[in-house]
N, C-alpha and C positions, 0 to 999 in steps of 0.2 A: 546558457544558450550556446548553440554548435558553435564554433568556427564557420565563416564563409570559407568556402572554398574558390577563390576568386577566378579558378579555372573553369568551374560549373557552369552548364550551358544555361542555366535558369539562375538570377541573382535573386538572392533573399529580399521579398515584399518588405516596405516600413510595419514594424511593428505597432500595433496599439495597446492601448493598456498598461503599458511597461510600468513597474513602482521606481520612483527614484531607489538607488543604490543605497541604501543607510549607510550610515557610520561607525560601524562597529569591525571592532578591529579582527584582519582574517587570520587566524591563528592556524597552525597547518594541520591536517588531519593527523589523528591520534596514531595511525599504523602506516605505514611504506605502501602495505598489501592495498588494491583498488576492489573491494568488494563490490557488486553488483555493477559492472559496466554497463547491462542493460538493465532496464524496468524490469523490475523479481515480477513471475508472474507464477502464480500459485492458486488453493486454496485454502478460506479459513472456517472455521467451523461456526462462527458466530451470530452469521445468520439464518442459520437452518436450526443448528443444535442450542443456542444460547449456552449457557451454563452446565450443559446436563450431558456433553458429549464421555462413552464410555468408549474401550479398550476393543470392544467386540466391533463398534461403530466406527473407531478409528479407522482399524484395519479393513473395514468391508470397502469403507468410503474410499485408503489410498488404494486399494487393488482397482477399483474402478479409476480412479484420477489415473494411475498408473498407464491402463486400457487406453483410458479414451480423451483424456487430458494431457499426458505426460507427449507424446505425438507430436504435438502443438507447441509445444515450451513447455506448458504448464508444470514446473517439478516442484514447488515447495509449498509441505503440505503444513497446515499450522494448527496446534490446539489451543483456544481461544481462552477468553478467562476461568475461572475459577477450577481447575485440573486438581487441585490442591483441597478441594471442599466436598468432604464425604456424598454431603445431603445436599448438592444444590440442586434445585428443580428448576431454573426457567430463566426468564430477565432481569425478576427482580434479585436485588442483593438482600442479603440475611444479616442483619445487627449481629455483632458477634458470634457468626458461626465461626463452629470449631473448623478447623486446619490443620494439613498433615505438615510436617515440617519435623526436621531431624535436629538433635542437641546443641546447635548452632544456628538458630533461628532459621535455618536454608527451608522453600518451601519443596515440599514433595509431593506425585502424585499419589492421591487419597487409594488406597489401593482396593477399596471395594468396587472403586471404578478401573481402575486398571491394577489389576492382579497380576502380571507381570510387574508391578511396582515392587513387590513386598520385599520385605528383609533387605530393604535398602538401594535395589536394586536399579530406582528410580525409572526414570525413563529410559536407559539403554537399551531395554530388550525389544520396546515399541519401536525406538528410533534406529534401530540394526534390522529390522524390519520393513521399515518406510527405505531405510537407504537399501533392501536389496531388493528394492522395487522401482530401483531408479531414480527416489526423490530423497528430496531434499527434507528435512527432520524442522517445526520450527516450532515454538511454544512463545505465549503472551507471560509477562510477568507486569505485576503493578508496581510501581516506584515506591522506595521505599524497605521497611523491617517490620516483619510483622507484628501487630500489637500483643499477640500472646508472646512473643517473645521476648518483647518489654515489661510485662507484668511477670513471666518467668524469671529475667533476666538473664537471660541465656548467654554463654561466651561468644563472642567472636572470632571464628575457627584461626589458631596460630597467634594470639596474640594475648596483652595481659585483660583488656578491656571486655565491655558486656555491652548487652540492647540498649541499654541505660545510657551509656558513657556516648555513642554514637546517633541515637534516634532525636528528634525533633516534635514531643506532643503536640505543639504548636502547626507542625505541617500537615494537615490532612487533607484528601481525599474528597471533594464536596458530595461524593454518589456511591463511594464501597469504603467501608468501615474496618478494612481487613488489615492495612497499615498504618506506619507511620513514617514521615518522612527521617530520612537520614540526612543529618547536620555535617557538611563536606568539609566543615570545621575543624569536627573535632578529630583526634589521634582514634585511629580506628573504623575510621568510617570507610576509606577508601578500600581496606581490610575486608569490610563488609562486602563489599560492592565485589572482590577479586573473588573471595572466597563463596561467591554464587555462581558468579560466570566461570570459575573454572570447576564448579560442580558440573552444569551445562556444558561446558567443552567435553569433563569425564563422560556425559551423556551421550554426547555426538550432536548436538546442538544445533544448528545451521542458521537460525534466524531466529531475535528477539521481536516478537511485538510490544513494546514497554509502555505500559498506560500510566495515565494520570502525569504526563512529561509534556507535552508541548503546550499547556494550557495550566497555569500563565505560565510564558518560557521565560518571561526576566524574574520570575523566581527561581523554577527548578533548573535552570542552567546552570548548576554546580553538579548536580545528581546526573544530568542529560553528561558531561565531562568526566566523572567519575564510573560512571556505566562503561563509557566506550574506552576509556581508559585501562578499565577492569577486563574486558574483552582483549585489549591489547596483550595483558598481563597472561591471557588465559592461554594464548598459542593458538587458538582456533580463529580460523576468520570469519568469524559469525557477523552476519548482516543484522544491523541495527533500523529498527523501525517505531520513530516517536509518534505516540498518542496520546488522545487525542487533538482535534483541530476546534477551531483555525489558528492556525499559528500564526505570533505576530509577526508579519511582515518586517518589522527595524530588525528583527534578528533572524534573519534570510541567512547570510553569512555565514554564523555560527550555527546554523544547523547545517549548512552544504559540509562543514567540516568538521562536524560530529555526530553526523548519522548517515544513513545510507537510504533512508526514506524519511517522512514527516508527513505528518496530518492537515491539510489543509481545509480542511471543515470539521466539524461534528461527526458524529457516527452520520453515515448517506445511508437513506434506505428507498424504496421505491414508491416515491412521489415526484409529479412532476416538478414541483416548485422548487424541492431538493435539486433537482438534475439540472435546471435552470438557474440556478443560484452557483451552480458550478463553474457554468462556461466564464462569468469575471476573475471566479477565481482563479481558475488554469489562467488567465492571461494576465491578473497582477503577478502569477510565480514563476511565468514562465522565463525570465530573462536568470532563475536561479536553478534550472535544471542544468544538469553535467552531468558525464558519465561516474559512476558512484555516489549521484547526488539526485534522488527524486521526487518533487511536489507531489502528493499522493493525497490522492479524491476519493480513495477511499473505494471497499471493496463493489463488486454488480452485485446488488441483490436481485439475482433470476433465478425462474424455475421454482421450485418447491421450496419456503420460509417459513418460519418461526416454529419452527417444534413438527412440522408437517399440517398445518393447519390453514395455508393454504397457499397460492402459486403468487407470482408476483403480480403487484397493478398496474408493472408498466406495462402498455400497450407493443405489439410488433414494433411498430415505429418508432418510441421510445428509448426500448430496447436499443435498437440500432441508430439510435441519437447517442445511447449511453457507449455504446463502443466505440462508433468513431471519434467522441470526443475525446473520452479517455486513450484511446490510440493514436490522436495525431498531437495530443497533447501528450505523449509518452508518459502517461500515468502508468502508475503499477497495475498488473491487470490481477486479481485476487479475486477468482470465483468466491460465490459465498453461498449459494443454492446448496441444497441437498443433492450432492451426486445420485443418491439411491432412486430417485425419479428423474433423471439427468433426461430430458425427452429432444427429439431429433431439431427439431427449430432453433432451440438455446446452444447444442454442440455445435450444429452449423455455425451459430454467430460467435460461438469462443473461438474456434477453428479457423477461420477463414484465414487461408494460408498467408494472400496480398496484404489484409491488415495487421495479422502479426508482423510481418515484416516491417509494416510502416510504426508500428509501436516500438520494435524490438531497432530497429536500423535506420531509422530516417535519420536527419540533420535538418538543423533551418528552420524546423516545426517555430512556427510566429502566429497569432491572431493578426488579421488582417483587417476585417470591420466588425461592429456591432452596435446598428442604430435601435437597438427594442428591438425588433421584430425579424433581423438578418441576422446570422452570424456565420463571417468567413473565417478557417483556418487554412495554412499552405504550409507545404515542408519540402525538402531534397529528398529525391532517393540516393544511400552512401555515395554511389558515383557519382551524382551530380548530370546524370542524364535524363530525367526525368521530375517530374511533380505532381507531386500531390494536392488535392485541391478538395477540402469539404468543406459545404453548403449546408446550412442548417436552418428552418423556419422555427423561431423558438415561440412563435406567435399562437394563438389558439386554432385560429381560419387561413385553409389554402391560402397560399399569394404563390403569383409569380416573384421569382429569382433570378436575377441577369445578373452575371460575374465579366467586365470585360478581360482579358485573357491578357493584354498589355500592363491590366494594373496590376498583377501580380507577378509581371518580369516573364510571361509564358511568350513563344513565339503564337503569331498571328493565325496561324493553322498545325494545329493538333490533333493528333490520334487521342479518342475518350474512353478509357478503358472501365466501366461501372466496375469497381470493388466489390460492388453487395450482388449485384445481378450476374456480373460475370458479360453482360451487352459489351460491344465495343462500335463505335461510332465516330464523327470527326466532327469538328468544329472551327469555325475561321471568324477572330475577331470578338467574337464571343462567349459563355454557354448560357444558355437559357432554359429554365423550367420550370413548370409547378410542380409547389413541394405542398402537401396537407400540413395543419397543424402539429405540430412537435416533429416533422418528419424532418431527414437529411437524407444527404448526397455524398459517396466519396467517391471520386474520380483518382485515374493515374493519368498523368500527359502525357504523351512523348509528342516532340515534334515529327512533323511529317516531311 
């Protein structure tokens, strides 16, 4: 959580929800370098393309992100799982499908899907591409050594040991079959870990997605260490991002200071109950966001999903329940729609200039109340001259909504500036209004 600025004309609201602090010890981050000071905001391929994203789709999709994302913040573009798998078609995973991978268990991508891969060439020639498009280059990796590497026994690059000597049969995977975990144990392991990430750095690399890491984290917190460690090793300052959630809250700590984002739920996709299931969670994590440290809810599934099969279910209002939450909760904002039907309503609400701001630069973001049926958030603007204030009915049926303006430290008459409407209004002592089912509010104050 920000610093008060105890010069600011608005004092930060009592916070609710807060987790007690656990006890675990804070070990100081792996690198000097502060990667991601703000919320990385990008896209990922996973909920449009599933498994199946190619070389031709890559590039069509960042030239448009480029266009009509990149404007906004949006620079980092990410290819999701299975890049590495000749034949994969869709969501589900394949019992021992084969994988491209080079004589040192490193995986690579499958080059019928990306033909700039071949002859070794890996991802450099995509990601020299993405970066002269203005973005940022990111790929998913799963935790772990691949099990064909195990059963080959393949070396591990620079040193005397094999897949064998380093891999953990014992550690798997409960949902993709593609690995095995690596034992932080043994001589060689951390070897492993160096001699991938500085493949990726050779790449241009920009950003890990690492799955099968936050879930359980009092186990793979030796690998989650050895990762960012390995990254250190690598020279590049590549942004670290553990998956999946929920992650356990007693080790809050230990991920602000070995990752640069974290999973705080399951895969989100577009259901209400999901989007509702959110709002406790942004306010148990909130007391552990920092700048290069961020609770991550996980990508918007809007606009056109799952393979193009059909557009999202959340409703208009929804929609804009799901960005102002994750914007005043400075979640990562990580489109995941199909750019290639990117349609006018969805760009407006990635875009809106006011709320990236309040994602990208606020301070002081706190839950304020949540009895069932309310829920308040408040934040600083950087200076400290202004506040922010959203209103949310997470209820099914309109209610009225009354916020007094003294409980959140606002002066008693304010200028109301609507974020989503663009309206501007005053209010004295109060605000008041009906909100529809799922629907929100985000206001700017300034005093008058």
């Amino acid at each position: 959580m920000s610093t008060l600025n105890r010069r600011a004309l608005f004092a930060a609201p009592a916070l609710i929800g807060a987790a007690t602090v656990p006890a675990v010890a804070a070990t100081p981050p792996k690198s000097p370098t502060l990667r991601a000071p703000k919320p990385p905001m990008g896209w990922n391929s996973w909920n449009s393309f599933a498994t199946t994203l190619t070389e031709a789709q890559a590039l069509e999709t960042a030239k448009i992100m480029s266009d009509k994302l990149l404007p906004a913040g949006y620079d980092v573009f990410t290819v999701d799982i299975q890049w590495y798998e000749p034949n994969a078609t869709g969501y589900e995973y394949r019992h021992g499908a084969e994988l491209a991978m080079d004589g040192y268990g490193r995986l690579l991508p499958a080059p019928n899907r990306f033909p700039s891969a071949a002859n070794g060439a890996g991802f450099k020639p995509l990601a020299d591409k993405v970066h002269a498009l203005g973005l940022k280059f990111g790929v998913h990796l799963m935790r772990g050594i691949p099990r064909l590497a195990y059963e080959k026994n393949l070396p591990v690059l620079g040193t005397k040991f094999t897949a064998r000597d380093v891999a953990n049969p014992n550690s798997v995977c409960t949902w993709n079959t593609d690995m095995y975990g690596v034992d932080m144990s043994k001589p060689g392991a951390q070897a492993y870990y160096n001699s991938v990430f500085k493949l990726f750095a050779d790449w241009g690399v920009d950003f890990v997605k690492m799955d099968d890491m936050s879930r359980p984290y009092d186990i793979n917190w030796p690998e989650i260490e050895g990762a960012q460690a390995a990254i250190a090793a690598s020279g590049r300052p590549i942004v670290l991002s553990l998956s999946p959630g929920e992650t356990d809250l007693k080790w809050a700590v230990h991920a602000q200071n070995n990752a640069q984002m974290w999973r705080i739920s399951d895969d989100f996709w577009d259901s209400w109950d999901m989007l509702k299931a959110q709002f406790k969670r942004l306010a148990d994590w909130s007391p552990y966001r920092r700048p290069g440290a961020w609770p991550d809810a996980d990508m918007l599934p809007m606009g056109l999903l799952a393979l193009g099969q059909r557009k999202t279910k959340f409703t208009p209002d929804e929609q804009q329940t799901l960005m102002t939450l994750w914007s005043i909760a400075r979640s990562p904002l990580i489109m995941g729609g199909d750019l290639r039907a990117l349609d006018e309503a969805t760009l407006k609400l990635l875009t809106n200039k006011e709320v990236i701001a309040l994602n990208q630069d606020s301070v002081n973001n706190v839950p304020v109340s949540n009895d069932g049926a309310q829920v308040v958030w408040t934040a600083q603007t950087a200076d400290g001259k202004a506040r922010y204030l959203a209103i949310f009915n997470i209820g099914d049926h309109p209610q009225v909504v009354t916020q007094p303006l003294k409980a959140i430290n606002a002066p008693e008459n304010v200028r109301v500036h609507n974020l989503w409407t663009g309206a501007v209004s005053t209010a004295d002592e109060e605000i008041s209004l009906e909100l529809r089912g799922h629907a929100s509010v985000l206001y700017k104050l300034t005093p008058l």
